[in-house]
Biopython code that builds the backbone (N, CA, C, O; Angstrom):
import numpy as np
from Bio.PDB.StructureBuilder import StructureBuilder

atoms = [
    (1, "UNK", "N", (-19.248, 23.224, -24.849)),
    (1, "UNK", "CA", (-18.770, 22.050, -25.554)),
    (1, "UNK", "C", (-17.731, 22.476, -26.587)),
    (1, "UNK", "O", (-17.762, 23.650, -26.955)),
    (2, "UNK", "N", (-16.995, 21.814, -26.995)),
    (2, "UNK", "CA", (-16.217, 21.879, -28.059)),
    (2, "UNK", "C", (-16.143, 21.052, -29.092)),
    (2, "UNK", "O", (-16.042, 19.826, -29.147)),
    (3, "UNK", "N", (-16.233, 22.254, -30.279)),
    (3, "UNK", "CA", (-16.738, 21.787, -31.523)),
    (3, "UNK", "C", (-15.378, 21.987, -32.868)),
    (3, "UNK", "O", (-14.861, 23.070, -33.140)),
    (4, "UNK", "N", (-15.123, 21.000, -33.363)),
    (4, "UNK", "CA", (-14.055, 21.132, -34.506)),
    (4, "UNK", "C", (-15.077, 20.518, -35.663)),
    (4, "UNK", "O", (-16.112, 19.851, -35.677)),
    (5, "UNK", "N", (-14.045, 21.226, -36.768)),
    (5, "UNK", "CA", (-14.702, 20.781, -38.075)),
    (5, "UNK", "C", (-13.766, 20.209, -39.004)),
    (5, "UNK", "O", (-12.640, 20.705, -38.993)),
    (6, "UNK", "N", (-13.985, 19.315, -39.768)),
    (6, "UNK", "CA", (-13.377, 18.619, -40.896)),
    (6, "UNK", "C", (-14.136, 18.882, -41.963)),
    (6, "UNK", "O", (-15.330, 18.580, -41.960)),
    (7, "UNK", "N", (-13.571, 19.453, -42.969)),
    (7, "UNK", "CA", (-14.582, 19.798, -44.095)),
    (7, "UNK", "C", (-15.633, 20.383, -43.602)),
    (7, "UNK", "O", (-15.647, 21.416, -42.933)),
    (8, "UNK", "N", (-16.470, 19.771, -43.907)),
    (8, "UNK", "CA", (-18.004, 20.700, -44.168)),
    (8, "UNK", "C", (-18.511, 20.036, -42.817)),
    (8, "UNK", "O", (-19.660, 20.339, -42.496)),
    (9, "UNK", "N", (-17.892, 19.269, -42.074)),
    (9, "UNK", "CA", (-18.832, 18.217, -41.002)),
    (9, "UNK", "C", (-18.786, 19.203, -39.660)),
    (9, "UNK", "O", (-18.295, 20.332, -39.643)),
    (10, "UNK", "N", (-19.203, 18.743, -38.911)),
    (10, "UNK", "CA", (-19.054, 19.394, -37.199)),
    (10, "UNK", "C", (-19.229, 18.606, -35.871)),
    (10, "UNK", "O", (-20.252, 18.597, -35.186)),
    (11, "UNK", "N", (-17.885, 17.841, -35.575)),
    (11, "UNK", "CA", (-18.043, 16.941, -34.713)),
    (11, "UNK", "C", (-17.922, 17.750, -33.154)),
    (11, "UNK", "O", (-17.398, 18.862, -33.090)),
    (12, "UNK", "N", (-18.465, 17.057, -31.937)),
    (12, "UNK", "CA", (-18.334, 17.244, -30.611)),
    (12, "UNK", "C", (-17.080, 16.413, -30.393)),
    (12, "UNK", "O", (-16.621, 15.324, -30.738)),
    (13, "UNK", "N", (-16.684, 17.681, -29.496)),
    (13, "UNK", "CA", (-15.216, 16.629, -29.071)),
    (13, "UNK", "C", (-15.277, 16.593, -27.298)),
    (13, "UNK", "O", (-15.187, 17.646, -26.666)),
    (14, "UNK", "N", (-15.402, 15.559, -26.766)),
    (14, "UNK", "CA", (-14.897, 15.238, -25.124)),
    (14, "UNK", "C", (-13.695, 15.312, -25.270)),
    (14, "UNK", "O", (-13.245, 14.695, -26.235)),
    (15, "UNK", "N", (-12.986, 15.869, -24.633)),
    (15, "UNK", "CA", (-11.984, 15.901, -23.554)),
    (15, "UNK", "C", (-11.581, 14.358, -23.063)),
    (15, "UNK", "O", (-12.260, 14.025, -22.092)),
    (16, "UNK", "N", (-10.831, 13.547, -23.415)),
    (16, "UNK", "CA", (-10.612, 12.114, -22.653)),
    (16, "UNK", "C", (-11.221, 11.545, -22.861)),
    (16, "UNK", "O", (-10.975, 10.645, -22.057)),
    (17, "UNK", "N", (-12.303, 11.124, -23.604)),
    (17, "UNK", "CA", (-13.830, 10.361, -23.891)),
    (17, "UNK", "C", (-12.721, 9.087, -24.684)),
    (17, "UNK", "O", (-11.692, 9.195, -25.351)),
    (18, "UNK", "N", (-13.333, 8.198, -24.330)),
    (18, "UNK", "CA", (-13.273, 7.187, -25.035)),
    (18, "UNK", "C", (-14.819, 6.379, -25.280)),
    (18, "UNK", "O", (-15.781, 6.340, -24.512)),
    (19, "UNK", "N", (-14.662, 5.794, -26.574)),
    (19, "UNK", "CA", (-15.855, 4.914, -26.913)),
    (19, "UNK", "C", (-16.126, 3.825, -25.978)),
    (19, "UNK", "O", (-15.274, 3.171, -25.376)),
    (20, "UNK", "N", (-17.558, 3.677, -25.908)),
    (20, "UNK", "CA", (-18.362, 2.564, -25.500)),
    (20, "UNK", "C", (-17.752, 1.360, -25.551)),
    (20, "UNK", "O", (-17.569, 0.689, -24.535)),
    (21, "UNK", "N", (-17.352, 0.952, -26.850)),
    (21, "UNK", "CA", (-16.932, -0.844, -26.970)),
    (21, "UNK", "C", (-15.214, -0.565, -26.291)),
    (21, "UNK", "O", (-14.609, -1.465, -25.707)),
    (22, "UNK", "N", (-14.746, 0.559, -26.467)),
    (22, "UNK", "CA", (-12.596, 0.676, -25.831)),
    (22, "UNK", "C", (-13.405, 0.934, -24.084)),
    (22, "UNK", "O", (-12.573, 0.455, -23.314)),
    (23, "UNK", "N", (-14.080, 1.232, -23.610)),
    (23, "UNK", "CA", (-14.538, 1.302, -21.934)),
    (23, "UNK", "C", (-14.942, -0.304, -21.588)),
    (23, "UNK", "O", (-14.601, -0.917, -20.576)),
    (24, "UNK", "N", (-15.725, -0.792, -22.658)),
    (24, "UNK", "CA", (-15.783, -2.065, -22.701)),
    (24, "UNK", "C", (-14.682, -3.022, -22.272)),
    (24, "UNK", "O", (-14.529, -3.715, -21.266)),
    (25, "UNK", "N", (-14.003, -2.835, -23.319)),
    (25, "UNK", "CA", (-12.510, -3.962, -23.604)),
    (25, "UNK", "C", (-11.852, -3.849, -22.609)),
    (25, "UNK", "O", (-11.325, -4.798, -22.030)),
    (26, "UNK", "N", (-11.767, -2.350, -22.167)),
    (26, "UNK", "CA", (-10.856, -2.421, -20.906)),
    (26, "UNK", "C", (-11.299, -3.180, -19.648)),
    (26, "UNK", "O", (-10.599, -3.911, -18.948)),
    (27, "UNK", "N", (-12.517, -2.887, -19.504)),
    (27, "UNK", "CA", (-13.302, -3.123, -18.249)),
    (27, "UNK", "C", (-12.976, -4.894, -18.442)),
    (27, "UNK", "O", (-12.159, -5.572, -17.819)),
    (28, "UNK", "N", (-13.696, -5.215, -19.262)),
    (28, "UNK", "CA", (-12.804, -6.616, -19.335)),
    (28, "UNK", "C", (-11.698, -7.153, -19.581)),
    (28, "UNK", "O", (-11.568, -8.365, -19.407)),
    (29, "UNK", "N", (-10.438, -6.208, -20.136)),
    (29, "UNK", "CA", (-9.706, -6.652, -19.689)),
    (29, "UNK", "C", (-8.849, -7.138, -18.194)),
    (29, "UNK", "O", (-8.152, -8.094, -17.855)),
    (30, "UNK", "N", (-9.388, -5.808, -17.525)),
    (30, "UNK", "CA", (-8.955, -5.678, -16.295)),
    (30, "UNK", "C", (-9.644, -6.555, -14.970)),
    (30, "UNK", "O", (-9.105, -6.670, -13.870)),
    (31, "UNK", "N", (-11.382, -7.318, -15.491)),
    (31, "UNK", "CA", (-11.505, -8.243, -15.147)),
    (31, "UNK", "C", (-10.707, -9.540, -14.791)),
    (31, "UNK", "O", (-10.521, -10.258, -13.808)),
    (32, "UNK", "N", (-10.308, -9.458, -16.192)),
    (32, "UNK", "CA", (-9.584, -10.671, -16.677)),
    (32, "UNK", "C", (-7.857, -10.712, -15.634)),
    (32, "UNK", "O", (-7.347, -11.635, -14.999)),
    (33, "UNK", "N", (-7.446, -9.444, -15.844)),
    (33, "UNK", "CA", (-6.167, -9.117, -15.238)),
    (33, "UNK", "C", (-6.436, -9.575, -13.322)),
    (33, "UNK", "O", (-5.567, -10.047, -12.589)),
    (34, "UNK", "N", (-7.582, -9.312, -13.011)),
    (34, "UNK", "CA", (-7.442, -9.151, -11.360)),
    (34, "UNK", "C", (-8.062, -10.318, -11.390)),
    (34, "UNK", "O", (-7.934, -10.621, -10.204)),
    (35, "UNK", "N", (-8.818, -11.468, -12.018)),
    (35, "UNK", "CA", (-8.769, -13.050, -11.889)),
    (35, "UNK", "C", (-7.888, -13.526, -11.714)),
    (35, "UNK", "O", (-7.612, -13.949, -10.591)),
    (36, "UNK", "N", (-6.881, -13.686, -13.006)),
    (36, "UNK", "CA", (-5.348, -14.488, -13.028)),
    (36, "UNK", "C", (-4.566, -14.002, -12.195)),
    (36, "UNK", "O", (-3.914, -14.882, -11.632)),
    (37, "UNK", "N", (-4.262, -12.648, -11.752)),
    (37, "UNK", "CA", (-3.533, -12.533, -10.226)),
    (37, "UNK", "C", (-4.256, -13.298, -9.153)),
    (37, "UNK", "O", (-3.780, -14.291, -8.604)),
    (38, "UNK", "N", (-5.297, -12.840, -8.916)),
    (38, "UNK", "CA", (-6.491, -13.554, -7.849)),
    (38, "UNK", "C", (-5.985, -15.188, -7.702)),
    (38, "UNK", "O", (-5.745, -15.754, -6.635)),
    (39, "UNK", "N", (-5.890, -15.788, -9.083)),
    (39, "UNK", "CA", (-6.076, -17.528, -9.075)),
    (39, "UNK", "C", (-4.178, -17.643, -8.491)),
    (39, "UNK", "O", (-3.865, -18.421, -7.590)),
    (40, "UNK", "N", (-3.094, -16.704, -9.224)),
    (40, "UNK", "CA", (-2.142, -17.092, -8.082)),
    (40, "UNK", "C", (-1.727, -16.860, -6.502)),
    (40, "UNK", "O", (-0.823, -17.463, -5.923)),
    (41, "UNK", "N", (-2.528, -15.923, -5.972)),
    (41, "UNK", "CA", (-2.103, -15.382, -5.104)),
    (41, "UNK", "C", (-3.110, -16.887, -4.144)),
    (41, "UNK", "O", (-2.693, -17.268, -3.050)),
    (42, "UNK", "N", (-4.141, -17.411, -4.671)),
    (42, "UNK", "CA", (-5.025, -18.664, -3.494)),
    (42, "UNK", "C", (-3.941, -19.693, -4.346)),
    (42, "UNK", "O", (-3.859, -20.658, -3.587)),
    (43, "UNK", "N", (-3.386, -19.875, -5.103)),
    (43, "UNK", "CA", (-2.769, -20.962, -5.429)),
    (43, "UNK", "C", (-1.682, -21.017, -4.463)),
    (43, "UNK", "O", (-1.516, -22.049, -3.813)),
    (44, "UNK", "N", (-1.003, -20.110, -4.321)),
    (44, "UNK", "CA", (0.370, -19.866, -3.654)),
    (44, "UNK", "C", (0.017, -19.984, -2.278)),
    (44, "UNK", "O", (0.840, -20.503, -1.525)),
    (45, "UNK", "N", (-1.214, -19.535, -1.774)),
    (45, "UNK", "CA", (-1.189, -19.257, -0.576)),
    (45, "UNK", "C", (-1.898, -20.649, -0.179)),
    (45, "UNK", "O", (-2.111, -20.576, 1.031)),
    (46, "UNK", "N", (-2.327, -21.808, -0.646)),
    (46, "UNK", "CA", (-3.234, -23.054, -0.041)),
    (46, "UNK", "C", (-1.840, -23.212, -0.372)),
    (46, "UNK", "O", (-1.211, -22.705, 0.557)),
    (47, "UNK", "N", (-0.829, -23.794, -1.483)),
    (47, "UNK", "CA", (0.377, -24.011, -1.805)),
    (47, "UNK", "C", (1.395, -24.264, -0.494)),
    (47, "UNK", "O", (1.803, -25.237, 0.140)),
    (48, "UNK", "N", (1.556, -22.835, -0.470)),
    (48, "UNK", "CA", (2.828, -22.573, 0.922)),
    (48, "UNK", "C", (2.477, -22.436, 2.495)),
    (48, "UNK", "O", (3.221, -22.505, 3.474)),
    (49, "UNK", "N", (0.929, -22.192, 2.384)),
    (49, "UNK", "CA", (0.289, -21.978, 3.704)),
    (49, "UNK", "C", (-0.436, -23.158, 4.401)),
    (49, "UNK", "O", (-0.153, -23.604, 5.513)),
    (50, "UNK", "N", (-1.667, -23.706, 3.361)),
    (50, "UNK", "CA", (-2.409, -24.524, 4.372)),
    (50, "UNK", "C", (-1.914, -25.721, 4.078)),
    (50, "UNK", "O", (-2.053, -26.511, 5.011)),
    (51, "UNK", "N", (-1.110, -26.393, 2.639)),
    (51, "UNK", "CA", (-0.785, -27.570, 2.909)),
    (51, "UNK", "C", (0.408, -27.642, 4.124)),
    (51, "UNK", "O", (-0.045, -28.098, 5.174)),
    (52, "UNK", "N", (1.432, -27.380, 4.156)),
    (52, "UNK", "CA", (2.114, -27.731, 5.664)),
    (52, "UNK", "C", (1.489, -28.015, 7.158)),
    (52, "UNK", "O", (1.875, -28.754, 8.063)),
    (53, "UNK", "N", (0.478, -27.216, 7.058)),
    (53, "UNK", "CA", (-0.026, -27.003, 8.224)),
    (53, "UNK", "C", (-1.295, -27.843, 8.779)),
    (53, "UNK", "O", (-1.588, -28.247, 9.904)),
    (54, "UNK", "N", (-2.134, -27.964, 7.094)),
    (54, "UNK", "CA", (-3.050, -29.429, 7.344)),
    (54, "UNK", "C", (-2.817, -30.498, 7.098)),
    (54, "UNK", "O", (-2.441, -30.623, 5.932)),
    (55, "UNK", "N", (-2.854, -31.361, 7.632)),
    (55, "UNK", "CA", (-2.265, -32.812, 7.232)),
    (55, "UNK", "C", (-3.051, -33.147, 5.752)),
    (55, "UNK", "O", (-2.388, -33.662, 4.851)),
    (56, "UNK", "N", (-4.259, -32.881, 5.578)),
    (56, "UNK", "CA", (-5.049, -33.598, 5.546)),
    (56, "UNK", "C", (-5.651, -32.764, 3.524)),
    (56, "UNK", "O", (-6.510, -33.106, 2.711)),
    (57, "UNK", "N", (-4.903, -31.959, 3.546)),
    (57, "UNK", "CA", (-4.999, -30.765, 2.318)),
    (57, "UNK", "C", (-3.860, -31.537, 1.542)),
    (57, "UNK", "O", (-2.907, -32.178, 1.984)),
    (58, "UNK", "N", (-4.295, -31.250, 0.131)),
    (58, "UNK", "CA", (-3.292, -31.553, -0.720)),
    (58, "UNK", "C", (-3.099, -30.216, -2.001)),
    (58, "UNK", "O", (-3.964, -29.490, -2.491)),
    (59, "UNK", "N", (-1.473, -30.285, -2.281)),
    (59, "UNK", "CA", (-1.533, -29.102, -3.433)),
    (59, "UNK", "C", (-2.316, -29.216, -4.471)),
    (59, "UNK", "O", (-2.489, -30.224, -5.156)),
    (60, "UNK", "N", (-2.906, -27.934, -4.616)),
    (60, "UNK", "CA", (-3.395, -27.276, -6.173)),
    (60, "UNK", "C", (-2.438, -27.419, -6.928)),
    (60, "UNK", "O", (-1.525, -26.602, -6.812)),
    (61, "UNK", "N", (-2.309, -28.585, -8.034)),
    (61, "UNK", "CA", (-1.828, -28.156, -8.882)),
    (61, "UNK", "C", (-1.752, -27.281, -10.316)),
    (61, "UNK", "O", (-0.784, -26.950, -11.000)),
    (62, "UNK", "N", (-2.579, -27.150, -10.407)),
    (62, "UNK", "CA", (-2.853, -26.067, -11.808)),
    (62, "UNK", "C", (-4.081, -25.223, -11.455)),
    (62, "UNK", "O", (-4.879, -25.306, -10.522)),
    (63, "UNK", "N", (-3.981, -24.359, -12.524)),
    (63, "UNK", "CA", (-4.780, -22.713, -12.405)),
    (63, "UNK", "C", (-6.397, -23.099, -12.227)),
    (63, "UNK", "O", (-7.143, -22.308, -11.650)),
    (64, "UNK", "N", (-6.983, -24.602, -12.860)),
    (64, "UNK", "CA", (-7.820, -24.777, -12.870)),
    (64, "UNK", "C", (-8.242, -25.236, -12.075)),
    (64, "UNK", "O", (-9.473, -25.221, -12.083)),
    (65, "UNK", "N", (-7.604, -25.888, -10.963)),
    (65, "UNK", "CA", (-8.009, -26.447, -9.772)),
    (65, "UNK", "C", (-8.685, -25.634, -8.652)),
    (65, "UNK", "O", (-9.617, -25.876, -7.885)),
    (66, "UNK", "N", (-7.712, -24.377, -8.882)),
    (66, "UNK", "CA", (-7.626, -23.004, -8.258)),
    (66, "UNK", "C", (-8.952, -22.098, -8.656)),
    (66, "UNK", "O", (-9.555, -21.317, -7.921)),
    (67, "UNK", "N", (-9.189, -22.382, -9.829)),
    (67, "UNK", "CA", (-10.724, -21.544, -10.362)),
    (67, "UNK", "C", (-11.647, -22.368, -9.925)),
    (67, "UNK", "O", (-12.641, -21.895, -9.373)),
    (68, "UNK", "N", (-11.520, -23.580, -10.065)),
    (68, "UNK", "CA", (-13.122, -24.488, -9.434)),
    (68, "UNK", "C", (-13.104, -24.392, -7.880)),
    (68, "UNK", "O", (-14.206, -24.367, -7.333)),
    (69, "UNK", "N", (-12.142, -24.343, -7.208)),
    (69, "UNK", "CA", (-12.042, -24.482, -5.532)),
    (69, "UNK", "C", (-12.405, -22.724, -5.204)),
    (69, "UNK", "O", (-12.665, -22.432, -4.037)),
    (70, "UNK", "N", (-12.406, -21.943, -5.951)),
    (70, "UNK", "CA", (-12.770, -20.566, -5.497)),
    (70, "UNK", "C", (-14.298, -20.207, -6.367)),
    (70, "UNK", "O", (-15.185, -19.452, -5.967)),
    (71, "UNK", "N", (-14.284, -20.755, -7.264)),
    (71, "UNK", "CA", (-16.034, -21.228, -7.860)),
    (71, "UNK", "C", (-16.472, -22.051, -6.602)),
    (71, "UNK", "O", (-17.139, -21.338, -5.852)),
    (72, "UNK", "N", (-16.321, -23.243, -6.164)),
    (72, "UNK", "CA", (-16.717, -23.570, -4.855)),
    (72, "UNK", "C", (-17.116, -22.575, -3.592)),
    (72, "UNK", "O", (-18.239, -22.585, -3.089)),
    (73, "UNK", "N", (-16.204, -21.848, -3.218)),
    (73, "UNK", "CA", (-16.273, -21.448, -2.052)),
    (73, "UNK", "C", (-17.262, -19.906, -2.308)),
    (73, "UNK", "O", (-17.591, -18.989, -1.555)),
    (74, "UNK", "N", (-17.468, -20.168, -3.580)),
    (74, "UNK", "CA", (-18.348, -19.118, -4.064)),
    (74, "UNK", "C", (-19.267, -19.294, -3.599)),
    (74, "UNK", "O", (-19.716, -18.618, -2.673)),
    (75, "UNK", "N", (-19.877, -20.385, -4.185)),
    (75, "UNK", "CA", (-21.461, -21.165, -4.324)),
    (75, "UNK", "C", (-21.631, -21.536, -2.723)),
    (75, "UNK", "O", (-22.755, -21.662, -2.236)),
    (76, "UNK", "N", (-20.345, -21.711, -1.891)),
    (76, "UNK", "CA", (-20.741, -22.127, -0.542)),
    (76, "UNK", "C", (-21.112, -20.891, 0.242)),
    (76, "UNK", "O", (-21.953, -21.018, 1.132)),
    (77, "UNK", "N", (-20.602, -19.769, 0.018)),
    (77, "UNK", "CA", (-20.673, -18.845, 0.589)),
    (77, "UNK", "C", (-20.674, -17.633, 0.063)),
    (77, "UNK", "O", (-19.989, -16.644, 0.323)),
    (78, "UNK", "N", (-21.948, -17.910, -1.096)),
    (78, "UNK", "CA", (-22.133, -16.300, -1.334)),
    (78, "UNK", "C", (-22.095, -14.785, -1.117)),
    (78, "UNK", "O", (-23.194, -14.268, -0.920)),
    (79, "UNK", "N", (-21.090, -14.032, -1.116)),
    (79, "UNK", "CA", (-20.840, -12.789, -0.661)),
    (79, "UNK", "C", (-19.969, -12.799, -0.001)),
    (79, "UNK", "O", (-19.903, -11.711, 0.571)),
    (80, "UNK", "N", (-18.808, -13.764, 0.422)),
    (80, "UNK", "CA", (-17.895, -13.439, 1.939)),
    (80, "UNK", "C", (-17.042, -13.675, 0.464)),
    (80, "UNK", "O", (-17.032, -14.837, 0.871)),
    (81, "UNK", "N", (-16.530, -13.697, -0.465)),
    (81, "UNK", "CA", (-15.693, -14.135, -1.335)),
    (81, "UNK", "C", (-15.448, -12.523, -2.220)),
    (81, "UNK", "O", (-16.379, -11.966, -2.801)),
    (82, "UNK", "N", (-14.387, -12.101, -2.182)),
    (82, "UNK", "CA", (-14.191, -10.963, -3.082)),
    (82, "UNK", "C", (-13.916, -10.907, -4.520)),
    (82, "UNK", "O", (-12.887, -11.080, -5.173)),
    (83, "UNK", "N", (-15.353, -10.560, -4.891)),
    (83, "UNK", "CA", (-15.518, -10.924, -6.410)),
    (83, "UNK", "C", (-14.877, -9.960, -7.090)),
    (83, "UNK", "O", (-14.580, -8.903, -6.534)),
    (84, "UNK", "N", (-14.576, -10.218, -8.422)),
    (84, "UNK", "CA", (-13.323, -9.534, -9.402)),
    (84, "UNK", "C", (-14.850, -8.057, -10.211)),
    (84, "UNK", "O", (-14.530, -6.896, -10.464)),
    (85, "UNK", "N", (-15.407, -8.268, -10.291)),
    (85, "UNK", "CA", (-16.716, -7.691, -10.725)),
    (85, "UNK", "C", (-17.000, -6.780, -10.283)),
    (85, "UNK", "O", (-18.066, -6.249, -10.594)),
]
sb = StructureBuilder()
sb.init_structure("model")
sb.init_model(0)
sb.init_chain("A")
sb.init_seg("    ")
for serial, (resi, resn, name, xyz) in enumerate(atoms, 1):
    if name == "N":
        sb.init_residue(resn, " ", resi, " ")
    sb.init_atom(name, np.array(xyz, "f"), 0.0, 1.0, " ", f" {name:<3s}", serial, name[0])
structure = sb.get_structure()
């Protein structure tokens, strides 16, 4: 291990370690990051793909439409849905 001192103290030092709550923040940030790509890439793609093609589909218009219709297809089909988690 490697050990430095400040004054009279004697801390352990990792190599690359970061704290508990900064492994945290990230981890959720990056949650957060691969949702909001996630919500445009089904927005764009019901958008440009299935409305033309179904009569019967209408556009998503906003991000939230896009989070409840993939919250849906959650609850319909637990596990076939690639969760951000």
């Amino acid at each position: 291990m490697n050990y430095f001192s400040v004054g009279s103290k004697v801390y352990e030092g990792f190599a690359g370690g970061t704290s508990e709550a900064g492994a945290a923040l990230v981890a959720v940030l990056a949650v957060a990051v691969i949702i909001v790509v996630q919500l445009f890439v089904v927005q764009w793609l019901w958008n440009a793909v299935l409305v033309p093609t179904v009569s019967v589909v209408r556009p998503l218009k906003t991000l939230l439409q896009t989070f409840g219709l993939l919250i849906l297809i959650a609850l319909i089909h637990p596990g076939t849905v690639v969760a951000a988690a």
